[in-house]
ChimeraX commands (.cxc) that place a marker at each C-alpha (Angstrom):
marker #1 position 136.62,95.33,37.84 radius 0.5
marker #1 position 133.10,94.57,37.68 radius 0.5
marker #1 position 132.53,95.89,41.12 radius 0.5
marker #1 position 134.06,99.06,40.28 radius 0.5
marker #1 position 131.59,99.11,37.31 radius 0.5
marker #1 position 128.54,98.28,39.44 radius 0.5
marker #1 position 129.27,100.77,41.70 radius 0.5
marker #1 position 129.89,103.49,38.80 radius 0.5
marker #1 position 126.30,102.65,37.92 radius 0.5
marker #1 position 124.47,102.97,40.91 radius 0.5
marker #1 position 126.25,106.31,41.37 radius 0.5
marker #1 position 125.08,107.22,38.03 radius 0.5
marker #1 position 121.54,106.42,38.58 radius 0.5
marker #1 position 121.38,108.10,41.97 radius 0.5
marker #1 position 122.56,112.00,40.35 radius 0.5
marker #1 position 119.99,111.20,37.68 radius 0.5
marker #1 position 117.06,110.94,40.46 radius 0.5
marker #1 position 118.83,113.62,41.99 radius 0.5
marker #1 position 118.39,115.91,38.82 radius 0.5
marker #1 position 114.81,114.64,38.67 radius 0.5
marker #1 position 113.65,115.92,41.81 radius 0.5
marker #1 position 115.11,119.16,41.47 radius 0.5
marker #1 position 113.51,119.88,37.83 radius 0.5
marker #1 position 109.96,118.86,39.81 radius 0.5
marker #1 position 110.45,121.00,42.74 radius 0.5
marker #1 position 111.51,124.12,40.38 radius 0.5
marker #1 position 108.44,123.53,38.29 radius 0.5
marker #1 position 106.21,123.94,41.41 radius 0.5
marker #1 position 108.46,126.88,43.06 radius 0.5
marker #1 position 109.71,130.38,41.59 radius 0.5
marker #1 position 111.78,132.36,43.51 radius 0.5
marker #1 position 110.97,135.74,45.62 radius 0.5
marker #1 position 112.87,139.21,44.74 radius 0.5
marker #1 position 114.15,138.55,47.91 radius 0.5
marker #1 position 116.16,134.69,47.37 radius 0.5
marker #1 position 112.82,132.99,49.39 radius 0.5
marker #1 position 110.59,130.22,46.95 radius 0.5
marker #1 position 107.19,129.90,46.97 radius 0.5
marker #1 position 104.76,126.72,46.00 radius 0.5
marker #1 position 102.11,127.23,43.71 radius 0.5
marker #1 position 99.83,128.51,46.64 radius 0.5
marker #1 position 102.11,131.14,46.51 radius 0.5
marker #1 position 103.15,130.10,50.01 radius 0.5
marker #1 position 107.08,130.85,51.10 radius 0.5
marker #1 position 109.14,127.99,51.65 radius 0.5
marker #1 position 111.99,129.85,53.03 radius 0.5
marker #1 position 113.27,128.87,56.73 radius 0.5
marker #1 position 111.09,125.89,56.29 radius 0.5
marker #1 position 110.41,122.05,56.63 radius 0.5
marker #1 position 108.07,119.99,54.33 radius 0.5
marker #1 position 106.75,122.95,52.58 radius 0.5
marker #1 position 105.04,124.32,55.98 radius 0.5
marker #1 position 104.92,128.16,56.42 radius 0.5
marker #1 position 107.53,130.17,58.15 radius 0.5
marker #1 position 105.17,131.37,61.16 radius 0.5
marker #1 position 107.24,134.57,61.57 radius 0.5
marker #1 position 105.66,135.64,57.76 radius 0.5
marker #1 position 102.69,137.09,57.23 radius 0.5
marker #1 position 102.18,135.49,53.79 radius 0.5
marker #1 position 98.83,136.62,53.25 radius 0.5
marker #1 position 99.33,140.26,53.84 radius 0.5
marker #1 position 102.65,140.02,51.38 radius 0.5
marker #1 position 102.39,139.44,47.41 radius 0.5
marker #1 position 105.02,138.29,44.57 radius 0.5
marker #1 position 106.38,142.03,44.62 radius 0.5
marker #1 position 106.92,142.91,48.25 radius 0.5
marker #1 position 103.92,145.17,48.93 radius 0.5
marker #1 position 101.08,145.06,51.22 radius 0.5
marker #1 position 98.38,143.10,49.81 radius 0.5
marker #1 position 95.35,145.58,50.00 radius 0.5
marker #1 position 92.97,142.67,50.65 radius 0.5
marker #1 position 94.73,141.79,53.95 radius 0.5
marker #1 position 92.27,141.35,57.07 radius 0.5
marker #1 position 94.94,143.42,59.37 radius 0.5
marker #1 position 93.24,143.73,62.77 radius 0.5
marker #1 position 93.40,147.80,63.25 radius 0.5
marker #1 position 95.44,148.78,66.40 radius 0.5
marker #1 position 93.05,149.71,69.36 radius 0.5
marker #1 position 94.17,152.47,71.80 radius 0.5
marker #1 position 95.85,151.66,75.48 radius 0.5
marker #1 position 92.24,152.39,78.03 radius 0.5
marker #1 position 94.63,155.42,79.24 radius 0.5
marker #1 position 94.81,157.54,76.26 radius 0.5
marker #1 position 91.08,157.40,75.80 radius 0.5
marker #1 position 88.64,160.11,77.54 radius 0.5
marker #1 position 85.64,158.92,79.13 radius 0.5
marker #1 position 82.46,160.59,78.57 radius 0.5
marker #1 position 80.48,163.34,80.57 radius 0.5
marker #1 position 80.86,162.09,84.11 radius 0.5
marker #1 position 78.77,164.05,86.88 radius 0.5
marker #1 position 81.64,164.66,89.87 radius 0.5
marker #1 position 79.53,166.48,92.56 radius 0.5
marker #1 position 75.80,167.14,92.83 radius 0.5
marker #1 position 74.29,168.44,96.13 radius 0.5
marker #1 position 70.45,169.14,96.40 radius 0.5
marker #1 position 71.33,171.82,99.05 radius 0.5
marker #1 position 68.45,170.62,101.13 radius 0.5
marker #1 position 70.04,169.28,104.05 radius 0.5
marker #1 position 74.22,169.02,105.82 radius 0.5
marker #1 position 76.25,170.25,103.30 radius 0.5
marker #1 position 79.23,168.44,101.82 radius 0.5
marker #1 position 82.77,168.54,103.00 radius 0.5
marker #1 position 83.86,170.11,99.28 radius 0.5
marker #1 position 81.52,172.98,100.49 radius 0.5
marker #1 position 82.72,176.37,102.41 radius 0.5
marker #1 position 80.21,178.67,102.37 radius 0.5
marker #1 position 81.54,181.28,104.03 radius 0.5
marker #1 position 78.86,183.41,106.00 radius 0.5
marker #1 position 76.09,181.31,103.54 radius 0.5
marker #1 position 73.20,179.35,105.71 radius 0.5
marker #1 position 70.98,176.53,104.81 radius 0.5
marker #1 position 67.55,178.68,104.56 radius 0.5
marker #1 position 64.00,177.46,103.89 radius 0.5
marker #1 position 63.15,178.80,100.17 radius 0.5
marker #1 position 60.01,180.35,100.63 radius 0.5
marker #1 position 57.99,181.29,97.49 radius 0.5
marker #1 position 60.76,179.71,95.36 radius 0.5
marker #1 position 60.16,176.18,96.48 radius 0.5
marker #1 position 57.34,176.03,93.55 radius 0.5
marker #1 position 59.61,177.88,90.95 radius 0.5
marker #1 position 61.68,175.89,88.54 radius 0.5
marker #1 position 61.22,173.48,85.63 radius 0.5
marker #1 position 59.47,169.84,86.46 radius 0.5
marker #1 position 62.16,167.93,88.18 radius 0.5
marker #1 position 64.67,170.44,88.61 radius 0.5
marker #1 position 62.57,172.93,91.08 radius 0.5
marker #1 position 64.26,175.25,94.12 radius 0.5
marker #1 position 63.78,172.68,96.78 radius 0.5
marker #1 position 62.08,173.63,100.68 radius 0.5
marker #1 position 65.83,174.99,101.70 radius 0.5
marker #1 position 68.53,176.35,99.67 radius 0.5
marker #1 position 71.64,178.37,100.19 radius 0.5
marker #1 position 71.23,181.46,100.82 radius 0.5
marker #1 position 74.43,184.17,101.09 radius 0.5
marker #1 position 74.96,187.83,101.75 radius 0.5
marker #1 position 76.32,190.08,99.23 radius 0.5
marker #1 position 80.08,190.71,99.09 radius 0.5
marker #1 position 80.40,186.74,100.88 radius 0.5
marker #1 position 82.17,183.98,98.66 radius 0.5
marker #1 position 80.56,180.38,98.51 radius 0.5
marker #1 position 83.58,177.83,97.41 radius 0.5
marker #1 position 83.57,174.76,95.89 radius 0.5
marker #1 position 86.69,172.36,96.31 radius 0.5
marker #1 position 86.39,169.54,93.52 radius 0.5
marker #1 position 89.55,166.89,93.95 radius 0.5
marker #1 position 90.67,163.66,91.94 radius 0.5
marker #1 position 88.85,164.61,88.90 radius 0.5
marker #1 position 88.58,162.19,86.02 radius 0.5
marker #1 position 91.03,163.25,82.67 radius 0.5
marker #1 position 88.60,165.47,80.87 radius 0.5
marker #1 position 88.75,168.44,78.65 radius 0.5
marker #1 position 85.69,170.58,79.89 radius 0.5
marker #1 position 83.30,170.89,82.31 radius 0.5
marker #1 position 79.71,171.77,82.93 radius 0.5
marker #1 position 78.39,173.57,86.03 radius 0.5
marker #1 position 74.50,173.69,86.64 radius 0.5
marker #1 position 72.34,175.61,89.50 radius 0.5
marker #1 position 68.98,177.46,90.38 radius 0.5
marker #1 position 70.28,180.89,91.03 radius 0.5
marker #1 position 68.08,183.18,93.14 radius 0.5
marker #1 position 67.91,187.05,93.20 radius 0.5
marker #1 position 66.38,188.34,96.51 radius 0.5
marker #1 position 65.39,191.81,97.20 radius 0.5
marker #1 position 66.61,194.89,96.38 radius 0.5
marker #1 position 69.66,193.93,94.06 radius 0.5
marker #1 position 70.22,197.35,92.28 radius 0.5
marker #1 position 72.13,196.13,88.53 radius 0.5
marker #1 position 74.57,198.54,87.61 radius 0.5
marker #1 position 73.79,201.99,88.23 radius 0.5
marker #1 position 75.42,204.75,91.26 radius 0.5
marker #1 position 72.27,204.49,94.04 radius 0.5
marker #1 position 73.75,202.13,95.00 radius 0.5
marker #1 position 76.86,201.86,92.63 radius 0.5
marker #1 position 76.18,198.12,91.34 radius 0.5
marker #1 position 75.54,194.00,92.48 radius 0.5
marker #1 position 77.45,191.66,90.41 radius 0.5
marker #1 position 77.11,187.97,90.44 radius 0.5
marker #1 position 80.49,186.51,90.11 radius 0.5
marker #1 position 81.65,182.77,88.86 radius 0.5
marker #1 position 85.00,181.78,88.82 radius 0.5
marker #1 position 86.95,178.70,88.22 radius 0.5
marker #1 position 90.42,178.23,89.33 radius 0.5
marker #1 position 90.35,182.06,89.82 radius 0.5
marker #1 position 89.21,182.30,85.98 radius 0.5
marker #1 position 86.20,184.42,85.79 radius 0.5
marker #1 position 83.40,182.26,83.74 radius 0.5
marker #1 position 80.36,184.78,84.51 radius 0.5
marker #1 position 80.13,188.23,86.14 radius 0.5
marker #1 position 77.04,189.91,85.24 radius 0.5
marker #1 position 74.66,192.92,87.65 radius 0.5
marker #1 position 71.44,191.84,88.85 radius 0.5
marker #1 position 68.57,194.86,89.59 radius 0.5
marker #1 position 65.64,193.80,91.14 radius 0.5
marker #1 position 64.45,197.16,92.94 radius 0.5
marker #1 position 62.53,199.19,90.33 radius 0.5
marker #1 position 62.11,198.21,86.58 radius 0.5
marker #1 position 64.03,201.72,85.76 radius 0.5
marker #1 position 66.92,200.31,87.03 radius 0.5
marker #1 position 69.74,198.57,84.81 radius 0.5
marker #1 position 70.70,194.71,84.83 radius 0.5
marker #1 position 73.40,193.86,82.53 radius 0.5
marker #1 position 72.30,189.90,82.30 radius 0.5
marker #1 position 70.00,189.27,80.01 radius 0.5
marker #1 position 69.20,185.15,80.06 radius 0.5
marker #1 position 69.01,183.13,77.24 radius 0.5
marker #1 position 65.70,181.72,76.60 radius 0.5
marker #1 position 64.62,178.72,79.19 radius 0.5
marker #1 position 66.75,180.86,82.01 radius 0.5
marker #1 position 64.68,183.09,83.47 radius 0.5
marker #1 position 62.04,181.35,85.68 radius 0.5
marker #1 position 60.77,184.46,87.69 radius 0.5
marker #1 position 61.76,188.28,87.32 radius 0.5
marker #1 position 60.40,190.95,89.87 radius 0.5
marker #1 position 57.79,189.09,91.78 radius 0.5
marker #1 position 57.52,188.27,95.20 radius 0.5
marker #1 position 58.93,184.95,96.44 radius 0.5
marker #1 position 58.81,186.13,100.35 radius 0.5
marker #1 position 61.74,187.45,102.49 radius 0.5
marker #1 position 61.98,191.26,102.75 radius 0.5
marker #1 position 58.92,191.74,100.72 radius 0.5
marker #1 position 56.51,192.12,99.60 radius 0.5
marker #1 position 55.91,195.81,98.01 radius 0.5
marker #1 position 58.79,198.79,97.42 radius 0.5
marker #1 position 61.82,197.69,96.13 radius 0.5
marker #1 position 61.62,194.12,97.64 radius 0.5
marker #1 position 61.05,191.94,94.82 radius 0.5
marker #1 position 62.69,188.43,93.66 radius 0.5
marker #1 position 63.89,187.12,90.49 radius 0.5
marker #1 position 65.02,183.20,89.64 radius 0.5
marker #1 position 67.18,181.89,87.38 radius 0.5
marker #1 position 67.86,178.05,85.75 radius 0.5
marker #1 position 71.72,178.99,84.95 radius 0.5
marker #1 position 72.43,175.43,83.89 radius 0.5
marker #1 position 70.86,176.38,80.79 radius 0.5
marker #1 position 72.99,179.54,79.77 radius 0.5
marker #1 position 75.56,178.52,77.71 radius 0.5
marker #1 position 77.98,180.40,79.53 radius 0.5
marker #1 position 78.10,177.67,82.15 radius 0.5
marker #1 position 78.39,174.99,79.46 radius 0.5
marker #1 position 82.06,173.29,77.75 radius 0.5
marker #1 position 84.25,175.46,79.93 radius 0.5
marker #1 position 87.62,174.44,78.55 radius 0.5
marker #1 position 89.01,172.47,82.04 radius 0.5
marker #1 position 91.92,169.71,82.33 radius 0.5
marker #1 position 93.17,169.92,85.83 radius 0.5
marker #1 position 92.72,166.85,88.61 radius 0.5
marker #1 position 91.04,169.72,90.68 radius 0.5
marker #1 position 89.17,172.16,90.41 radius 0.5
marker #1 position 88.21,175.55,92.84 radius 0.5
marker #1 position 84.31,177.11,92.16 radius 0.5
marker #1 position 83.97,180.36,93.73 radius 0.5
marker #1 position 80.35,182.30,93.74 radius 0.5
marker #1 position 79.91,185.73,95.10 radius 0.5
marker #1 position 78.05,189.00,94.60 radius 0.5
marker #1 position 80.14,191.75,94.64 radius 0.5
marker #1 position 80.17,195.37,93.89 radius 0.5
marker #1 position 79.98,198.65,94.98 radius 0.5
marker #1 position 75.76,198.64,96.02 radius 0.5
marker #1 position 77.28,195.83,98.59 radius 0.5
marker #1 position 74.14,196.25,101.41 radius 0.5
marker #1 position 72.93,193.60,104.39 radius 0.5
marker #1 position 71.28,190.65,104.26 radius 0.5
marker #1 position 67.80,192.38,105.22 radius 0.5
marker #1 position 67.45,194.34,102.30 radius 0.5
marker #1 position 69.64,192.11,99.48 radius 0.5
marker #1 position 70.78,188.89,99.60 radius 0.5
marker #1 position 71.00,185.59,96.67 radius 0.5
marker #1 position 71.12,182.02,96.89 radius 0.5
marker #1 position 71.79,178.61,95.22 radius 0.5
marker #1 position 70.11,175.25,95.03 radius 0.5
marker #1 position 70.69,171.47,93.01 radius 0.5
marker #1 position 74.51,172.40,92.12 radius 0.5
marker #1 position 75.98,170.15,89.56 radius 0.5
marker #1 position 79.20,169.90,88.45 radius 0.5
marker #1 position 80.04,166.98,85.22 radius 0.5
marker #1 position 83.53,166.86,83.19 radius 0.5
marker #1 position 83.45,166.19,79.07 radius 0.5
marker #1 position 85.35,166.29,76.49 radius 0.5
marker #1 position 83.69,169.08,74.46 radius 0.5
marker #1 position 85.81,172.32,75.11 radius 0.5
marker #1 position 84.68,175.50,73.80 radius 0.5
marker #1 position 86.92,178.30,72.35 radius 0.5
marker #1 position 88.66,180.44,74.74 radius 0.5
marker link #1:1,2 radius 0.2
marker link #1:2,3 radius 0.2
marker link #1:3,4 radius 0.2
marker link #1:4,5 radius 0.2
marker link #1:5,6 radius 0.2
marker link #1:6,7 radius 0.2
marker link #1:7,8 radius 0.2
marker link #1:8,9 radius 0.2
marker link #1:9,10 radius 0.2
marker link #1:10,11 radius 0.2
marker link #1:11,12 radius 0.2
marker link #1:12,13 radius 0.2
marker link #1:13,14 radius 0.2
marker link #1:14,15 radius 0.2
marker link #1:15,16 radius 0.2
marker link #1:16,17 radius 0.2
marker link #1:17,18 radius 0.2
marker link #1:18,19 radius 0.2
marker link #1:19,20 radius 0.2
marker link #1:20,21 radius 0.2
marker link #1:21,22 radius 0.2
marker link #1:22,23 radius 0.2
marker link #1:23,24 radius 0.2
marker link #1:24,25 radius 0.2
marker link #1:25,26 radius 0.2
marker link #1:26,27 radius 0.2
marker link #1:27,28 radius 0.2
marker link #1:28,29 radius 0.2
marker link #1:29,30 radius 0.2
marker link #1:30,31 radius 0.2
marker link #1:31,32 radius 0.2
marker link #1:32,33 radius 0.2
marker link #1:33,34 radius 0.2
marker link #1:34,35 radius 0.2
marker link #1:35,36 radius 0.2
marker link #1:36,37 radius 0.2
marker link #1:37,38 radius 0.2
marker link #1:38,39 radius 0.2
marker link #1:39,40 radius 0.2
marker link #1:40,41 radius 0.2
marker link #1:41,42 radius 0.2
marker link #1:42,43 radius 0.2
marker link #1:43,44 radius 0.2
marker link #1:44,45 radius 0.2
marker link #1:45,46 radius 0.2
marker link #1:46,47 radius 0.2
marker link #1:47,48 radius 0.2
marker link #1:48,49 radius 0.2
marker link #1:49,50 radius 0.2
marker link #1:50,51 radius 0.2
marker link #1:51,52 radius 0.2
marker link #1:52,53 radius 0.2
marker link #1:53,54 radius 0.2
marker link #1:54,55 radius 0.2
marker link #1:55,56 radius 0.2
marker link #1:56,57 radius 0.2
marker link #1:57,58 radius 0.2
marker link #1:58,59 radius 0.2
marker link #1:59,60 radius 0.2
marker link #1:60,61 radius 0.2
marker link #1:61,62 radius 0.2
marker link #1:62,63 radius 0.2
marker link #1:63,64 radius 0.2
marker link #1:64,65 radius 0.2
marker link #1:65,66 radius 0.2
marker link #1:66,67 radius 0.2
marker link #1:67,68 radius 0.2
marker link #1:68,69 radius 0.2
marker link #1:69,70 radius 0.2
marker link #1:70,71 radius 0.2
marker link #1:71,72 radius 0.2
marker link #1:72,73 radius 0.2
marker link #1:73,74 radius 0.2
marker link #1:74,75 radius 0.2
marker link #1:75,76 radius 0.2
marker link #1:76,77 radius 0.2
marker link #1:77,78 radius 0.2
marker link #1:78,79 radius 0.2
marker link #1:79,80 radius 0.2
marker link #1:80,81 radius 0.2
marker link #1:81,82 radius 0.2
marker link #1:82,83 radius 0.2
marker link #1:83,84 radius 0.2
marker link #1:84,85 radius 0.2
marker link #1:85,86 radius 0.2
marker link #1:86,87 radius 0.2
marker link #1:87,88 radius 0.2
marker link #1:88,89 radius 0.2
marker link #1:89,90 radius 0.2
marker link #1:90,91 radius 0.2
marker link #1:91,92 radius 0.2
marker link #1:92,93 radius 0.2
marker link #1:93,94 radius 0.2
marker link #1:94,95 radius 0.2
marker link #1:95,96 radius 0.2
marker link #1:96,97 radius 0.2
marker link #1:97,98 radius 0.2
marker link #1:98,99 radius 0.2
marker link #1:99,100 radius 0.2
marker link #1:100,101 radius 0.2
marker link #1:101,102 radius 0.2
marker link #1:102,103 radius 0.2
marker link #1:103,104 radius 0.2
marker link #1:104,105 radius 0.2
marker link #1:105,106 radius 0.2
marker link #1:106,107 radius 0.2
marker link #1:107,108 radius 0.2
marker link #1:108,109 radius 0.2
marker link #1:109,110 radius 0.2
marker link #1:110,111 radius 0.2
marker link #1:111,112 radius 0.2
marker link #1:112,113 radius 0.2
marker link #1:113,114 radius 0.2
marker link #1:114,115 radius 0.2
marker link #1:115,116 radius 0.2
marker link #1:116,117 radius 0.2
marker link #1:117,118 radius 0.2
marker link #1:118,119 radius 0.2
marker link #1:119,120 radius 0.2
marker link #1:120,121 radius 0.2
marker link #1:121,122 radius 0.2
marker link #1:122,123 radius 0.2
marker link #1:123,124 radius 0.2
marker link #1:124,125 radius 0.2
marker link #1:125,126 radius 0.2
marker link #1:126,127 radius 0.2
marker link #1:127,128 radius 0.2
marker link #1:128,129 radius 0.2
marker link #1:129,130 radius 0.2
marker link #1:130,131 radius 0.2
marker link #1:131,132 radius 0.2
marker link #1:132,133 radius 0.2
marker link #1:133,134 radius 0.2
marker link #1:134,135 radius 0.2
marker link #1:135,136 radius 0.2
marker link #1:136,137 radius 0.2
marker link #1:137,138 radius 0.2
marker link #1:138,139 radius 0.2
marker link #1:139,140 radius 0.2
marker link #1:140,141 radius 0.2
marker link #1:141,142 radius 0.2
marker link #1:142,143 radius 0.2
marker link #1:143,144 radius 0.2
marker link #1:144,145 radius 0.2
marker link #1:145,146 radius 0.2
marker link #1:146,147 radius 0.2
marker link #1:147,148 radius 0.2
marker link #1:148,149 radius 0.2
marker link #1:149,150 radius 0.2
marker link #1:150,151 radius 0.2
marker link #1:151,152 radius 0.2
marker link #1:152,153 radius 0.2
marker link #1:153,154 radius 0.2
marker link #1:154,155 radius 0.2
marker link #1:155,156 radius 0.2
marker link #1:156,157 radius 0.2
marker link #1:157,158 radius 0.2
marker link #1:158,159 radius 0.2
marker link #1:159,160 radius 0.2
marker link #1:160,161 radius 0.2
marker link #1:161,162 radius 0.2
marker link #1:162,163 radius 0.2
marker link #1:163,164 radius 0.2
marker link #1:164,165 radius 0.2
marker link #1:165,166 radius 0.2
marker link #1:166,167 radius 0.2
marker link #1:167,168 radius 0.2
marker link #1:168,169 radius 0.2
marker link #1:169,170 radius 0.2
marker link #1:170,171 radius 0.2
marker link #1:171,172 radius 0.2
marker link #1:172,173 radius 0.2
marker link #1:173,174 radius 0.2
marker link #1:174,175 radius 0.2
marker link #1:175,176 radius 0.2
marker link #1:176,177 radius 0.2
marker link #1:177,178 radius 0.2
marker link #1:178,179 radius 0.2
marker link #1:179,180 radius 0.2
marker link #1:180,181 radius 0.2
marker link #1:181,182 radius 0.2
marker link #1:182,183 radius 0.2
marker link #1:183,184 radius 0.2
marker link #1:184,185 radius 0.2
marker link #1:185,186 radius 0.2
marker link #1:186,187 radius 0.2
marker link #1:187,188 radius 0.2
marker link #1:188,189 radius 0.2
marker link #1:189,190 radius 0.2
marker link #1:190,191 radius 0.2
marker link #1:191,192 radius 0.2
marker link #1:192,193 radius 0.2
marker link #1:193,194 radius 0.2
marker link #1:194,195 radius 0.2
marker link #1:195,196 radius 0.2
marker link #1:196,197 radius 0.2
marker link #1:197,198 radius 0.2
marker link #1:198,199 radius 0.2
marker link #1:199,200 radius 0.2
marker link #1:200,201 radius 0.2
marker link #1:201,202 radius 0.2
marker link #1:202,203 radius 0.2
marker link #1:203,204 radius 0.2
marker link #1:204,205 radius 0.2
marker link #1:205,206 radius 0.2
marker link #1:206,207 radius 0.2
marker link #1:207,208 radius 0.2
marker link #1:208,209 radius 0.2
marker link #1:209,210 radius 0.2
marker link #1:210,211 radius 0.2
marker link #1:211,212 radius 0.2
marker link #1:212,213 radius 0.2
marker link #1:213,214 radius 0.2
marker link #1:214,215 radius 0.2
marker link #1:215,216 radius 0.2
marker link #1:216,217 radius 0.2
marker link #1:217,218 radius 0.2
marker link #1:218,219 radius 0.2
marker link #1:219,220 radius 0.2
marker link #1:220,221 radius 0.2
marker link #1:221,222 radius 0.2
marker link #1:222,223 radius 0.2
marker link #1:223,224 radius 0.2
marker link #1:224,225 radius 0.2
marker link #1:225,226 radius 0.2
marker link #1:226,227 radius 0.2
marker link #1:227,228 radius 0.2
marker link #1:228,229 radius 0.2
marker link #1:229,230 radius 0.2
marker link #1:230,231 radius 0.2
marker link #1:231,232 radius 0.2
marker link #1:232,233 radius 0.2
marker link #1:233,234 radius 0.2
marker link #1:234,235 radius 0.2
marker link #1:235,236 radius 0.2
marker link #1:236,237 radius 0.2
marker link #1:237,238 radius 0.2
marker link #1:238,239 radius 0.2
marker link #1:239,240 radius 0.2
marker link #1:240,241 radius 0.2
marker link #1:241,242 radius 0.2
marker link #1:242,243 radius 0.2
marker link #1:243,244 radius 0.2
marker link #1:244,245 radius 0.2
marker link #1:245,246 radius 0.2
marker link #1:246,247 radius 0.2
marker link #1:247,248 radius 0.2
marker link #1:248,249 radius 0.2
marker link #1:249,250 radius 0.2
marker link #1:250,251 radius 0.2
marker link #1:251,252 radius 0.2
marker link #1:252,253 radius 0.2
marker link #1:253,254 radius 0.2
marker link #1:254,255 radius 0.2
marker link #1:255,256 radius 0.2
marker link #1:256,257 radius 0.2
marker link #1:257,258 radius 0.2
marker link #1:258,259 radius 0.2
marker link #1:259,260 radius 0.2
marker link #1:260,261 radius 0.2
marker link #1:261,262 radius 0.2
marker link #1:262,263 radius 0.2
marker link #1:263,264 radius 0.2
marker link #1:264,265 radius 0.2
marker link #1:265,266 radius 0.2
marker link #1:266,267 radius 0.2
marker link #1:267,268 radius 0.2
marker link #1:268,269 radius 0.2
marker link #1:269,270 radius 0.2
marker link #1:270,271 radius 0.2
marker link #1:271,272 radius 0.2
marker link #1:272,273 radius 0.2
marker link #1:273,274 radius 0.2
marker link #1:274,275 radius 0.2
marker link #1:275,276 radius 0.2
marker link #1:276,277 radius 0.2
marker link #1:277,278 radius 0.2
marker link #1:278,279 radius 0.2
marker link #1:279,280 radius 0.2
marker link #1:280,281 radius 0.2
marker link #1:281,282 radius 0.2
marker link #1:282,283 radius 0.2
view
């Protein structure tokens, strides 16, 4: 009997430390909305051992009601390196003074020493000793390949007018300068370099024109043999051309019905440029 009664006592004593401990542990706890209990650091104790924090909780970004805590140093998510454009990229540049490059067929077009041009242009961007020079009605093309993703794209060249170009008019009936990309016209505009009376439909932007109806050599000089230059990297016509494609097909010609030969009209092109953005214009 008096073991029975010792034992009865021990048990007694251990549900009393029992309900000790769990009167401490809910002074330093409350619950969560959701069932979980929290220290007084405000720290969950749900799913865990010794008080330490459940690592799969972001504690700190999560207050007493549920919500985001707006204080919360949440790393912002970066972009994958694919979905992000690069910058203005230059993709072919040719100085025109030498072998041309493979993306080049000029058609009937001739490396040709420049003459009186070689001393025309702006300081570091100046017709070099040879450039490109075409007959009307002949198409110079450009074949651009593996292009980086871009959105638009920037073409820049020294455009000369030699000899008796006659603009828009019936003797002869017209010489158009043509620029297309990917069969898309971007600039078609006559050209009249034979007598002042006669009419050009381009007029340049300011910073374009670099000579108009002076002689630069060839056919000339005197009579309706007379040269005009042109910077037509500056003309915004040439600059943000919406583009998105992997390639991309340039195409240059003069055209039109005042088509003559080489002897009496002719044009040319030196320091092509071609660089892709990300700065479209409007249609």
């Amino acid at each position: 009997m008096a073991l029975v009664k010792s034992i009865l006592r021990t048990n007694k004593a251990a549900r009393a430390l029992a309900f000790l401990a769990a009167g401490a542990l809910a002074v330093g706890c409350s619950d969560d909305d959701d069932g979980g209990r929290r220290n007084d650091a405000g720290q969950s104790m749900a799913g865990t051992d010794a008080g330490t924090p459940d690592a799969n909780i972001q504690d700190a970004a999560i207050g007493l009601d549920g919500r985001a805590d707006a204080t919360a140093d949440i790393a912002p998510q970066s972009d994958a390196p694919g979905d992000v454009l690069p910058p203005t990229m230059t993709v072919f540049t040719a100085s025109l003074d030498e072998a041309l490059p493979p993306e080049v067929a000029p058609g009937d077009c001739v490396l040709t020493p420049s003459q009186g041009y070689a001393t025309v242009g702006p300081e570091g961007d100046k017709f070099g000793p040879t450039f490109l020079r075409c007959s009307t009605s002949n198409t110079f093309t450009l074949t651009l390949t593996g292009l980086p993703p871009h959105t638009s794209m920037n073409i820049e060249f020294l455009f000369a007018a030699i000899d008796s170009l006659d603009g828009t008019g019936a003797f002869p009936a017209g010489d158009f300068f043509g620029v297309y990309v990917d069969n898309v016209v971007v600039f078609k505009e006559s050209f009249a370099n034979a007598v002042a009376t006669q009419i050009q439909t381009y007029n340049p932007p300011v910073g374009v024109e670099l000579a108009r109806r002076v002689d630069l050599g060839f056919s000339g000089p005197g009579g309706f043999y007379t040269d005009s230059a042109y910077n037509m990297g500056v003309d915004p016509a040439f600059r943000d051309i919406p583009h998105t494609g992997a390639t991309a097909v340039l195409k240059f010609t003069l055209e039109g019905g005042g088509i003559q030969s080489l002897d009496d009209e002719s044009w040319a092109i030196d320091n092509l440029r071609v660089t892709t953005g990300n700065t479209p214009r409007a249609r």
